[in-house]
C-alpha positions in Angstrom: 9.9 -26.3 40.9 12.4 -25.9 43.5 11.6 -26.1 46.9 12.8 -24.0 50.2 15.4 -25.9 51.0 18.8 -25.0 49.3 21.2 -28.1 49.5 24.0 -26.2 50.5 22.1 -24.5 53.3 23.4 -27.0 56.2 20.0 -27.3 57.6 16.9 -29.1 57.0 13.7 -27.9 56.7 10.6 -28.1 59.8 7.6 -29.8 58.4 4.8 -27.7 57.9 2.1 -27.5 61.0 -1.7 -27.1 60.9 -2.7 -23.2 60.6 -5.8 -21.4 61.0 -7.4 -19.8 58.5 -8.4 -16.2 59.1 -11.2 -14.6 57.4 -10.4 -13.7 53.2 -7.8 -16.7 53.3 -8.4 -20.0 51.2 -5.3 -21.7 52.0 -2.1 -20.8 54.6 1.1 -23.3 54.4 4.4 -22.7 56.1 7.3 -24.1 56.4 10.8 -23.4 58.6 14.4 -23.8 57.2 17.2 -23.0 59.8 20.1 -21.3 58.1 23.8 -21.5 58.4 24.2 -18.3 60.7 21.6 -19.2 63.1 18.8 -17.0 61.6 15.5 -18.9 60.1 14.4 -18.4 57.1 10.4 -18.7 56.7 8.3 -19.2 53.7 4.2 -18.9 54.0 2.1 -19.9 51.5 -0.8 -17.7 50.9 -3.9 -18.0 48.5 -6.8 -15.0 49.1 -10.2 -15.8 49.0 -10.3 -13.2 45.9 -14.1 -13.6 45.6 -14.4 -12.1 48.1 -12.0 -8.8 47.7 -13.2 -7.8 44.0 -12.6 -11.1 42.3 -9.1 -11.7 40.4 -8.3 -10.7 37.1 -6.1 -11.5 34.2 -2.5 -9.7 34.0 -3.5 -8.1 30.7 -2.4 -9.3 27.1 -1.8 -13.2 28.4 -1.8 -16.2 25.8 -2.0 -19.6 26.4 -0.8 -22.2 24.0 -1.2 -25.8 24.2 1.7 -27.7 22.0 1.0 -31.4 21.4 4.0 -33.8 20.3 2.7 -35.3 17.3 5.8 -38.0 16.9 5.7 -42.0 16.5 7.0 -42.2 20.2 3.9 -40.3 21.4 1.8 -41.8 19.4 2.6 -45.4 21.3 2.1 -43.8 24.2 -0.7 -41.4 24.6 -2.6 -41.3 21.3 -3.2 -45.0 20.4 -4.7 -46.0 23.8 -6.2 -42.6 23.9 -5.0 -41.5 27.1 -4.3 -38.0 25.9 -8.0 -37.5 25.5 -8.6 -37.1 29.0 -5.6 -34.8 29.5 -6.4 -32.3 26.6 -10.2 -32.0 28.3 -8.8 -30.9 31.9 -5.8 -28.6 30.6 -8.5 -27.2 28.2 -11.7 -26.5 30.4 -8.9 -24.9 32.6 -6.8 -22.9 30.3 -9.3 -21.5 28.0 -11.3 -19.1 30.3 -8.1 -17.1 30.3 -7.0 -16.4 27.0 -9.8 -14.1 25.2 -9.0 -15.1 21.7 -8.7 -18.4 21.9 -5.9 -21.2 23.0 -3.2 -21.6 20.3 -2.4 -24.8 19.5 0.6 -26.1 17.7 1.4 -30.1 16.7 5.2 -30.5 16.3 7.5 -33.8 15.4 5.7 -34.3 12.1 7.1 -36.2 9.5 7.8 -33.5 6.9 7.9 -30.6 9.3 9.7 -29.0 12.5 5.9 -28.3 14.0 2.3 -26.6 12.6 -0.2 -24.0 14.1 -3.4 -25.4 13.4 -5.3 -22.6 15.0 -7.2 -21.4 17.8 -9.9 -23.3 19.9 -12.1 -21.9 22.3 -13.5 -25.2 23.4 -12.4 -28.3 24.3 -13.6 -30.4 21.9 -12.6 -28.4 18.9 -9.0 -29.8 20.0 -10.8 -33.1 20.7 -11.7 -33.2 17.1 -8.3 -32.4 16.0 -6.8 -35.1 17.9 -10.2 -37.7 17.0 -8.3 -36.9 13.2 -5.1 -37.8 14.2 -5.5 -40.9 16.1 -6.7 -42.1 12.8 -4.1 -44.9 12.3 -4.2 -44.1 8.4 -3.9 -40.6 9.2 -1.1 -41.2 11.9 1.2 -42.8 9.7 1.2 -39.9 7.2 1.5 -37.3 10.3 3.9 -38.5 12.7 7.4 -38.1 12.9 10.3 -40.5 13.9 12.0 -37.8 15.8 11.4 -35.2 18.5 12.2 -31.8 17.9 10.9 -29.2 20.3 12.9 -26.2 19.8 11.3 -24.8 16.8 8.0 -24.7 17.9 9.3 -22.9 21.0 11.3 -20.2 18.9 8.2 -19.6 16.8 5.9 -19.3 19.4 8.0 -16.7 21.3 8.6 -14.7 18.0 4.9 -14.8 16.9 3.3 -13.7 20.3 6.6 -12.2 22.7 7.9 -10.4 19.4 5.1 -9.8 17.1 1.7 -9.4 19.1 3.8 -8.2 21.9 1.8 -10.4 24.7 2.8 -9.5 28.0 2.4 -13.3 29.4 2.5 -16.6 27.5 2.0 -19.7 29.0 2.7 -22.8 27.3 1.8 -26.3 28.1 3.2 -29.1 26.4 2.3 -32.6 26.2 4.9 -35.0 25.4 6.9 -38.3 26.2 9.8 -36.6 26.8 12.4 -38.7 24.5 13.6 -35.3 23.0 16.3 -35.2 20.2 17.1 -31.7 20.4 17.7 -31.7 24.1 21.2 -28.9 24.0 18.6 -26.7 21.8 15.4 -27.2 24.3 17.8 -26.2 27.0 18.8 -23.4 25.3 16.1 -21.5 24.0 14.3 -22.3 27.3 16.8 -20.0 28.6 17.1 -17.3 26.2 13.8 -16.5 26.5 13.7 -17.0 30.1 16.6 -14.5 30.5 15.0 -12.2 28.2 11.2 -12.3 29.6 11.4 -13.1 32.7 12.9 -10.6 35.2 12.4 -10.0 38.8 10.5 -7.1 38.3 8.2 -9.1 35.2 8.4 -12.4 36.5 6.2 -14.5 34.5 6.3 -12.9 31.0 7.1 -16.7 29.7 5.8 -19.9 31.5 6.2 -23.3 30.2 4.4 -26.5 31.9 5.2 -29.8 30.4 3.0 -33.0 30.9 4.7 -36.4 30.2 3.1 -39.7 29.1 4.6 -42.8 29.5 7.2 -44.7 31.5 10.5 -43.2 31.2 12.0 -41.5 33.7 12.1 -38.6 32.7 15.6 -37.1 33.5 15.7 -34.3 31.2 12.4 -32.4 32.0 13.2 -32.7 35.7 16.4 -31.4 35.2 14.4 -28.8 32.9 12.2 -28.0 36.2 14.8 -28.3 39.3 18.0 -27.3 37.9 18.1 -24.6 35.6 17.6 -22.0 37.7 21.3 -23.3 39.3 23.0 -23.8 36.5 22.4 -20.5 34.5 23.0 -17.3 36.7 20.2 -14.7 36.2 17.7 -17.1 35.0 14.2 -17.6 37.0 13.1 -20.8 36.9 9.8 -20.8 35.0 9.4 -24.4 34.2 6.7 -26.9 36.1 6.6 -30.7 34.7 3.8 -33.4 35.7 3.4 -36.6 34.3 0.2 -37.2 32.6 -0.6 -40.1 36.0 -0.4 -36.4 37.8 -2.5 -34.2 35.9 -5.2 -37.4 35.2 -5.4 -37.6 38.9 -6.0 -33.5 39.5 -5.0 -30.4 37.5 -3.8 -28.9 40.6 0.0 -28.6 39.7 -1.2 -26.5 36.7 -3.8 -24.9 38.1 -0.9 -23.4 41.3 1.5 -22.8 38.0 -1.2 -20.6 35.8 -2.3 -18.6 38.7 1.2 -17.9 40.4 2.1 -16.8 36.2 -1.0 -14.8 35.2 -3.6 -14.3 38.0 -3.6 -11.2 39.9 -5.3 -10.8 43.2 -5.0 -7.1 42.6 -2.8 -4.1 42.3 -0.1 -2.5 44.6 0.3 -5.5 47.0 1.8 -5.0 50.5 3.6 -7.3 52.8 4.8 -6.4 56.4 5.7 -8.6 59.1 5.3 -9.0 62.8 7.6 -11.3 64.9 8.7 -12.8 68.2 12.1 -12.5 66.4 13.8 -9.5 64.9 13.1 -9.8 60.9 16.3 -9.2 58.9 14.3 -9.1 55.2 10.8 -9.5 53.9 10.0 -10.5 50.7 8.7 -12.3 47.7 10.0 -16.1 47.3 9.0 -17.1 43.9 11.1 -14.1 42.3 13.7 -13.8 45.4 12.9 -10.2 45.8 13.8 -9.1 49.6 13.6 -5.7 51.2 15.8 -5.2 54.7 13.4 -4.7 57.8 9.7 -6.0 58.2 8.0 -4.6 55.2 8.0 -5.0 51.4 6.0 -3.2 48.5 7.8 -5.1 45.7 4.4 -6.2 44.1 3.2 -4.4 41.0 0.2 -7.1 41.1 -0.3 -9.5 44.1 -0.3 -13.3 42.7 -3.3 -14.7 43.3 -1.0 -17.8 44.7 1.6 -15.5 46.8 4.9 -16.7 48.0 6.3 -14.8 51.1 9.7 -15.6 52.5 11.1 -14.0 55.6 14.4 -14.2 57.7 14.4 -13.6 61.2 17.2 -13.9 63.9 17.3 -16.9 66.1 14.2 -19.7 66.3 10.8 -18.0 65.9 7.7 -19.4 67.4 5.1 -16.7 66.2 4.7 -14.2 63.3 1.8 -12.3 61.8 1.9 -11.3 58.5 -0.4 -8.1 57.1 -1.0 -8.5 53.1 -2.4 -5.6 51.7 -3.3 -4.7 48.1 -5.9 -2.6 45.7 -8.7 -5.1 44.4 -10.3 -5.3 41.0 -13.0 -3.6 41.9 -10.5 -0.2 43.1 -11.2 -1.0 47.1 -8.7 -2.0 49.2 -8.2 -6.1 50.7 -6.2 -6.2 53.8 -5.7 -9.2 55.5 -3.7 -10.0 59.1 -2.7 -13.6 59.2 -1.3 -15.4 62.7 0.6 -17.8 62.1 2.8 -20.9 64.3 6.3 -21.4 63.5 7.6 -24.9 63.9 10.6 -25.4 66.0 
């Protein structure tokens, strides 16, 4: 996803420095940009230690759906050497503890149709099983398509659970090589439904995260995840990609995406800053929601991942930043965090 940094902000960012971590905080990261009228812009990186403030919860009515590219391409290059076994066990064991009712799953690019919901799983090797079918070279042949359309499955995935079960969040991670025919309609839809369920108020009502196998470069689902978000005023950019090298490696990138989407630390969150520099605006970074002066209540649910950008005038050295929200058990969590500023 895009970073701080804005390339027409004249300025380049400070590297992040070492911070301390105060008492409720699992992980602190911030980074410095200097901006074109001399103020700084700040963004810190905070992840609560929510086991210990009431635990975190689900934002309610989320549904995850894994879609798996089922054309000759992918074949070649994850099914046959059986790579995508691996992936499928770590996006699974993550994924399903937060959809009640099971993970949807969907095959698309067969040979004589657009895509297929083949159910629900609630383990991982219920998909395992599916795929064990497939990888069947007998089977394969009869499956797999010899192009790669991705847009219908999308459309009738947003109209089954958005439109007709009325989910409040779905998340949907897609594996595929990425050698997409139907590029202008991927684009397109990704942005409809973006515009439409995704707002600055309700953020994260549609989250995609795409995982690509193989050795292409992968131009278009980069520019699906960096430059969307520039190119189509009022959309909020709601797309992560990792190749599969990535996610084998750690299922961190997803892990950051699912909780910054669906995973609340708790309700009514608080953010107020203090500075060694007058703070112009205060606010959330993922969404680019800002309040004027040191303090913003913009957060109907804390992310359990949270984002907090503030400007201040000149070069600060020094902030501390008070986060304050309602837990899941009905108390309330405060935590003051000191932080260093790099020059």
């Amino acid at each position: 996803m895009p970073k701080l940094a804005k390339k027409d902000s004249g300025g380049s960012s400070a590297p992040a420095i070492t911070q301390t971590l105060p008492p409720g905080i699992k992980s602190l990261t911030v980074n410095s940009e200097p901006l074109p009228n001399g103020n700084t812009m700040v963004q810190v990186e905070v992840v609560p230690d929510t086991t210990k403030t009431g635990g975190a919860s689900i934002v309610d009515g989320t549904d995850i759906v894994l879609v798996l590219d089922a054309s000759f391409s992918m074949y070649a290059s994850a099914y046959r050497n059986l790579k995508i076994f691996d992936i499928v066990d770590q996006v699974v064991k993550f994924l399903n503890p937060y959809d009640k009712d099971g993970i949807d799953v969907y095959l698309h690019s067969l040979r004589e149709a657009p895509f297929k919901h083949v159910g629900t799983i609630t383990t991982p090797g219920e998909v395992q099983q599916l795929l064990t079918d497939y990888v069947e070279i007998s089977t394969a042949r009869k499956l797999m398509g010899t192009k790669t359309v991705c847009a219908p499955v999308l459309r009738d995935i947003v109209t089954r659970l958005k439109e007709e079960k009325k989910s409040s969040n779905v998340f949907i991670s897609i594996l595929t090589d990425g050698e997409f025919d139907d590029e202008a309609a991927v684009e397109s839809s990704i942005v409809e439904f973006g515009k439409k369920y995704n707002t600055r108020e309700e953020p994260f009502g549609f989250k995609l995260h795409f995982t690509g196998f193989g050795n292409l470069q992968f131009k278009f689902l980069k520019q699906l995840d960096d430059a969307l978000e520039q190119k189509y005023p009022g959309f909020i950019d709601c797309i992560d990609f990792d190749t599969a090298t990535e996610i084998e490696s750690t299922v961190q990138h997803m892990v950051k995406e699912f909780q910054s989407a669906v995973i609340c630390a708790g309700a009514n969150g608080t953010a107020s800053v203090r500075c060694d520099q007058k703070v112009i605006r205060v606010g959330d970074a993922k969404t680019n929601r800002y309040a004027d002066g040191d303090f913003f209540s913009g957060y109907e649910v804390l992310p359990a991942v949270v984002n907090l950008g503030f400007e201040v005038v000149g070069k600060p050295t020094t902030a501390t930043i008070e986060l304050g929200y309602e837990t899941v058990g009905g108390e309330t969590a405060e935590h003051k965090i000191p932080i260093r500023i790099a020059a």
